[in-house]
NUTORMI-675211 format. One line per field, with one value per residue (C-alpha): residue in one letter; x, y, z; residue number from 1. Coordinates in pm, 1 decimal, decimal comma. Each point is the difference from the previous one (the first is absolute). Layout:
resn c(A ...)
px c(X ...)
py c(Y ...)
pz c(Z ...)
resi c(NUM ...)
***
This chain:
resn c(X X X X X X X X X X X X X X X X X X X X X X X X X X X X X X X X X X X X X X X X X X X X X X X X X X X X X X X X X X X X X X X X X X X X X X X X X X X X X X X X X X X X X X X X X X X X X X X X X X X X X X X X X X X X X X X X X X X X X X X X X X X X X X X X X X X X X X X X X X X X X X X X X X X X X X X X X X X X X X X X X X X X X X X X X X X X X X X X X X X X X X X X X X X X X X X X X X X X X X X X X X X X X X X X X X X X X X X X X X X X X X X X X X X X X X X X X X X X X X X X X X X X X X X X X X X X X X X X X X X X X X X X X X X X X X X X X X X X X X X X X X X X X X X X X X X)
px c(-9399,8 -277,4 -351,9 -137,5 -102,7 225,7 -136,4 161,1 -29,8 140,7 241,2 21,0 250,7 -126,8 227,6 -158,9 -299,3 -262,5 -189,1 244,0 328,0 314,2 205,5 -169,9 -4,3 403,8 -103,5 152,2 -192,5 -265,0 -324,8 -193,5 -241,6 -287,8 65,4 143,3 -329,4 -188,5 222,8 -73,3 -403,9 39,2 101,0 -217,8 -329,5 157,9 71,2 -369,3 -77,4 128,1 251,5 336,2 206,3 120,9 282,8 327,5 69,5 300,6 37,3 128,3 -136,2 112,7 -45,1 14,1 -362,5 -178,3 -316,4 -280,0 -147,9 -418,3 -134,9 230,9 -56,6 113,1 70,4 252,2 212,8 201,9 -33,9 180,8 307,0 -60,2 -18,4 331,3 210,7 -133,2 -194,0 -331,7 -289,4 -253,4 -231,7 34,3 -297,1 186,8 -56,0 252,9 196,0 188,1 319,3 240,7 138,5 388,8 304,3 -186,2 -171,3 -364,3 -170,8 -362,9 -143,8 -366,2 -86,2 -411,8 -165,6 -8,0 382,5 125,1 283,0 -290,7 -287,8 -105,6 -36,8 246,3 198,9 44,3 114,4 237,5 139,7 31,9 133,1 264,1 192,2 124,3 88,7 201,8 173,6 69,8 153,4 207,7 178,7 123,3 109,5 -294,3 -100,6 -346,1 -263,4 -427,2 -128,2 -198,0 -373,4 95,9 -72,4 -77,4 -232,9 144,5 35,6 -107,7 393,8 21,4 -302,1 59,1 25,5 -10,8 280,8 -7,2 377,0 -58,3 -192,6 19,8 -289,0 -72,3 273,4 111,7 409,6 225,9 374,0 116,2 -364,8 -16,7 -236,5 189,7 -309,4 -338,1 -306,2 -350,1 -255,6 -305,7 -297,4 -196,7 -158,6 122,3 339,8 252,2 217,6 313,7 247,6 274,4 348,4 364,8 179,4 354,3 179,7 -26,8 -155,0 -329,4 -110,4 -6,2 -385,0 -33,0 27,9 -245,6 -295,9 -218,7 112,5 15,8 330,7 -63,5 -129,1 340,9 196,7 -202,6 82,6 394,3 65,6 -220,5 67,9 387,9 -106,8 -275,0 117,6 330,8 55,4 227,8 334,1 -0,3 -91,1 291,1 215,3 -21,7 -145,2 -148,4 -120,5 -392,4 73,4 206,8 -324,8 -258,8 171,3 89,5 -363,3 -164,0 232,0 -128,9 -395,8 35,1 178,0 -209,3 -336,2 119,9 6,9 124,5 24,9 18,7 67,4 -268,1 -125,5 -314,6 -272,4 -184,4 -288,6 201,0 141,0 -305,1 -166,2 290,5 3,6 -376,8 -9,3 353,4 -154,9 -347,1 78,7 364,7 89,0 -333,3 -114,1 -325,8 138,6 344,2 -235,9 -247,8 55,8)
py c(11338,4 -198,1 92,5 -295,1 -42,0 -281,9 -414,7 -290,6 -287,9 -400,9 -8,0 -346,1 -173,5 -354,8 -263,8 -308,4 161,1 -167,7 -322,2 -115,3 46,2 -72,7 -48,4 -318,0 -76,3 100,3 227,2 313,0 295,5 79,2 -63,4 -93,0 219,3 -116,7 26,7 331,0 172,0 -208,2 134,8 356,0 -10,0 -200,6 300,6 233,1 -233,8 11,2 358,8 32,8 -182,7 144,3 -254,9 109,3 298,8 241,3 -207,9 83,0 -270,3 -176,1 -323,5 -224,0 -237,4 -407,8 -133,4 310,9 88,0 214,6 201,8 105,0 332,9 -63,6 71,0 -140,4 -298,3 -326,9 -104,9 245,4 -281,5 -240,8 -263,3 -248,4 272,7 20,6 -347,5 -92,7 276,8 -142,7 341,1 31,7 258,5 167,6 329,1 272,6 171,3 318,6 160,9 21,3 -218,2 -303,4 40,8 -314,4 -34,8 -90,3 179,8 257,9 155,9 27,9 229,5 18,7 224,3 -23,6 248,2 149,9 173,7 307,3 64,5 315,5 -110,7 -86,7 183,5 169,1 -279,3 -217,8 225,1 252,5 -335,8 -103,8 322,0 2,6 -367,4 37,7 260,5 -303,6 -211,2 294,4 95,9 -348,9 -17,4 291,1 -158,4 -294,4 267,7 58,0 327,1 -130,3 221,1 13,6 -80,0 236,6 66,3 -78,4 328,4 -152,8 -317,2 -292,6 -132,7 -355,4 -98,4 188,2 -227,8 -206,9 -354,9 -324,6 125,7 225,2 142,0 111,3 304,8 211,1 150,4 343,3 -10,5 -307,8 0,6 72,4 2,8 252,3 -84,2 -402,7 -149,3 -117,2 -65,3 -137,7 9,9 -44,8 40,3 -166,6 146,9 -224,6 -44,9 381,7 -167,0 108,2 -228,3 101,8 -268,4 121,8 -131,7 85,2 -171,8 -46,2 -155,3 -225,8 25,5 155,4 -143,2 -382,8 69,1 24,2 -398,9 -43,7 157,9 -81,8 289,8 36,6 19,8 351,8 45,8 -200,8 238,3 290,1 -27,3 -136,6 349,2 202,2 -163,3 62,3 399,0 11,5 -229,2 -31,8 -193,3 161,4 -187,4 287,1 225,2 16,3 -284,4 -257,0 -285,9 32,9 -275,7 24,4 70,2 319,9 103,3 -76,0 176,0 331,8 9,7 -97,5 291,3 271,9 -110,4 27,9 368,9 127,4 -115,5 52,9 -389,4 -210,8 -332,5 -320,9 -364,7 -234,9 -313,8 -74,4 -69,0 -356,9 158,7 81,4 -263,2 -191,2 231,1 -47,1 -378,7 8,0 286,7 -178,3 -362,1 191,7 308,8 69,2 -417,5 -53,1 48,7 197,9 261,9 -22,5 -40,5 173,2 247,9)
pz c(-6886,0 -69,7 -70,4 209,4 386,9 83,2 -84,2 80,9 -310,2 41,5 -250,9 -120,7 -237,7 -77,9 22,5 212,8 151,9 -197,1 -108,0 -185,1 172,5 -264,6 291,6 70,9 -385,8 -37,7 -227,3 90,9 158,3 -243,1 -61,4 -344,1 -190,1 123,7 396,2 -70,1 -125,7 252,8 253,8 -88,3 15,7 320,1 127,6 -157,3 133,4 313,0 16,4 -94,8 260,8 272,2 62,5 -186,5 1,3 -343,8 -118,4 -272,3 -143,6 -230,5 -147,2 -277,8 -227,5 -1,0 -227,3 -273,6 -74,5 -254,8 180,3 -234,8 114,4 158,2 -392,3 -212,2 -204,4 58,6 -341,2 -34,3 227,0 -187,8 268,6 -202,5 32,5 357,8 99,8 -232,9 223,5 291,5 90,4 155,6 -78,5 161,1 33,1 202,4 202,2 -158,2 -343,3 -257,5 -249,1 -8,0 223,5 -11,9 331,5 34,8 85,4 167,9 365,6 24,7 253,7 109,5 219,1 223,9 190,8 123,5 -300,7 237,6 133,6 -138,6 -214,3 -229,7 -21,7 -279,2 -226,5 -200,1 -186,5 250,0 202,3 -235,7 25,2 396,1 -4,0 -268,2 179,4 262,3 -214,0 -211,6 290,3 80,8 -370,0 101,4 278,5 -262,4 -226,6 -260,2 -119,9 -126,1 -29,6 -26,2 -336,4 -133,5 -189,8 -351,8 -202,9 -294,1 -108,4 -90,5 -386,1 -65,6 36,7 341,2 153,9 324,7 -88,1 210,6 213,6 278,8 -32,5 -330,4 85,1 356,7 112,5 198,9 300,7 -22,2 40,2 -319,3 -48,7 -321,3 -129,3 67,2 252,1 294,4 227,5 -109,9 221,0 35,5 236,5 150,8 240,8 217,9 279,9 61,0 6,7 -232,2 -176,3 -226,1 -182,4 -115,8 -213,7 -1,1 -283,1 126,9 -300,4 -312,3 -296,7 31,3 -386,0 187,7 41,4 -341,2 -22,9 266,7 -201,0 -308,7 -210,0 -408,7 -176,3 -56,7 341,5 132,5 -208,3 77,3 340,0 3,1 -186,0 283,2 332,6 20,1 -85,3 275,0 265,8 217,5 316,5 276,3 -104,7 -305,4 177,4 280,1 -166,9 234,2 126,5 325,2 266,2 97,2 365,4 -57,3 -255,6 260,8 279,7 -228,8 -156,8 412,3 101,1 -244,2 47,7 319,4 0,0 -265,3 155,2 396,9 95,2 203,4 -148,9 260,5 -134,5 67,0 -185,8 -94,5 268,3 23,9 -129,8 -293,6 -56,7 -25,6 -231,0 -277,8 19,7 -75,8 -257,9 -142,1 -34,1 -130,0 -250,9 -35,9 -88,7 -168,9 -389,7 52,8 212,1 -286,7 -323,7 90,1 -237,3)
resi c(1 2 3 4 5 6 7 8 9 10 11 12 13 14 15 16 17 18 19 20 21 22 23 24 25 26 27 28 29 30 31 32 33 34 35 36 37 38 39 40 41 42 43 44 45 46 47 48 49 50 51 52 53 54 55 56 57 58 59 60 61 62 63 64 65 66 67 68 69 70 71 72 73 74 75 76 77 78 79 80 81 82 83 84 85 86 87 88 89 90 91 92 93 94 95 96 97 98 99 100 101 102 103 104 105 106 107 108 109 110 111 112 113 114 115 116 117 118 119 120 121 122 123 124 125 126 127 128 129 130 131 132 133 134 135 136 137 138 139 140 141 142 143 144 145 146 147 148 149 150 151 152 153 154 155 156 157 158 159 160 161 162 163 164 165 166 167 168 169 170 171 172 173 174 175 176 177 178 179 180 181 182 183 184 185 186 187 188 189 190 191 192 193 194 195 196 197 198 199 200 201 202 203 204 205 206 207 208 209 210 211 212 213 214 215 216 217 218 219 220 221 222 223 224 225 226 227 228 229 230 231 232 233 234 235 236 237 238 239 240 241 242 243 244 245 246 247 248 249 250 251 252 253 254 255 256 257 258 259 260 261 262 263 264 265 266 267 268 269 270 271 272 273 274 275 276 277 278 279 280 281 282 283 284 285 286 287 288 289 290 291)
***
């Protein structure tokens, strides 16, 4: 039994419900990097402003894009890598480390600064939040678990670099000690925003490429990301299909935090918001290189 009076959330898998719409460009039924974070603080501004609703949300990334975290500096992008692969790049509103986006589910969640599930400040949030998308793991099969406080401080080999798999932080999702689920979070507005990613399968060292990094850095990390990351393929030995992830993890948010979660695209409003933050910060260089 839940600890929660009941809410009811939109729950909102993007597929043509944008600016954008790859179903008008034959594209498939995602959406590139830059609509995607616009997307996701069109919601929180409208949350904030009294016109939108908390919203779980899942997506994918076309074409594959590598996200730097809000601090993280733009050099360490080897746009000539990028562009060669056909990717895209952006920033996220979001803290954290590079995170190259293919082969994988991506969640974000906005909800009022105030709702229960999240009060007592961002850890304590990560905690609450986490528990959905664990029991959502359960239901495909994975016995992941809460990463830990590490005990002990890290040697100069054990520091994070560029990339956010190689290092999970305090109750973000592990699997036998690998991080399965990264996250990070973002207050505004007294909105909450949380992005979170689900590597399903392939090789997780293909970032590597995508970044300026050192040949002992580039070393450095082919040796450590395969002992600190996983993506769910290893850890129940298949491949799985993005709708049977999306309803499994929707089902366990909603248990573990007493929802009910209703399909609905994005409003209007909304939609106008991420075609002018898209066209403005997510597609632009100062908002990208600003850092």
């Amino acid at each position: 039994m839940s600890n929660y009076s009941h809410a009811t959330w939109r729950l909102l898998i993007t597929y043509d419900d944008h600016p954008l719409s790859p179903r008008e460009r034959g594209e498939g039924s995602w959406v590139d990097g830059a609509t995607n974070m616009a997307i996701d603080e069109a919601i929180l501004q409208s949350l904030a402003q009294g016109q939108g609703q908390p919203t779980l949300r899942f997506y994918q990334w076309q074409p594959a894009c590598l996200s730097l975290g809000y601090n993280q500096a733009w050099s360490e992008v080897n746009e000539a890598a990028c562009w060669a692969h056909g990717y895209t790049w952006t920033r996220r509103a979001t803290g954290g480390k590079a995170i190259f986006h293919t082969d994988e589910l991506t969640y974000s969640l906005i909800m009022p600064e105030d709702d229960p599930r999240i009060v007592g400040g961002i850890l304590r949030s990560y905690q609450v939040l986490s528990l959905g998308l664990l029991r959502g793991l359960q239901k495909l099969g994975v016995e992941a678990e809460q990463a830990e406080k590490r005990e002990q401080p890290r040697t100069k080999a054990d520091r994070q670099g560029p990339v956010c798999f190689d290092t999970p932080g305090r109750y973000e999702i592990v699997w036998r000690g690998k991080k399965l689920v990264g996250s990070a979070q973002l207050r505004r507005k007294k909105v909450v925003l949380q992005h979170g990613t689900l590597p399903l399968h392939g090789d997780l060292k293909r970032i590597l490429e995508l970044l300026n990094l050192s040949p002992e850095e580039r070393e450095q990390q082919e040796l450590l990301l395969p002992q600190r990351a996983t993506t769910l393929e290893m850890a129940i030995g298949r491949v799985c299909s993005f709708e049977e992830i999306a309803t499994a993890l929707a089902q366990g948010m909603a248990e573990e935090l007493n929802l009910t979660l209703e399909t609905s695209p994005l409003t209007d409003h909304e939609l106008n918001l991420a075609a002018e933050l898209r066209a403005n910060q997510y597609d632009h260089e100062t908002w990208n290189k600003r850092v």
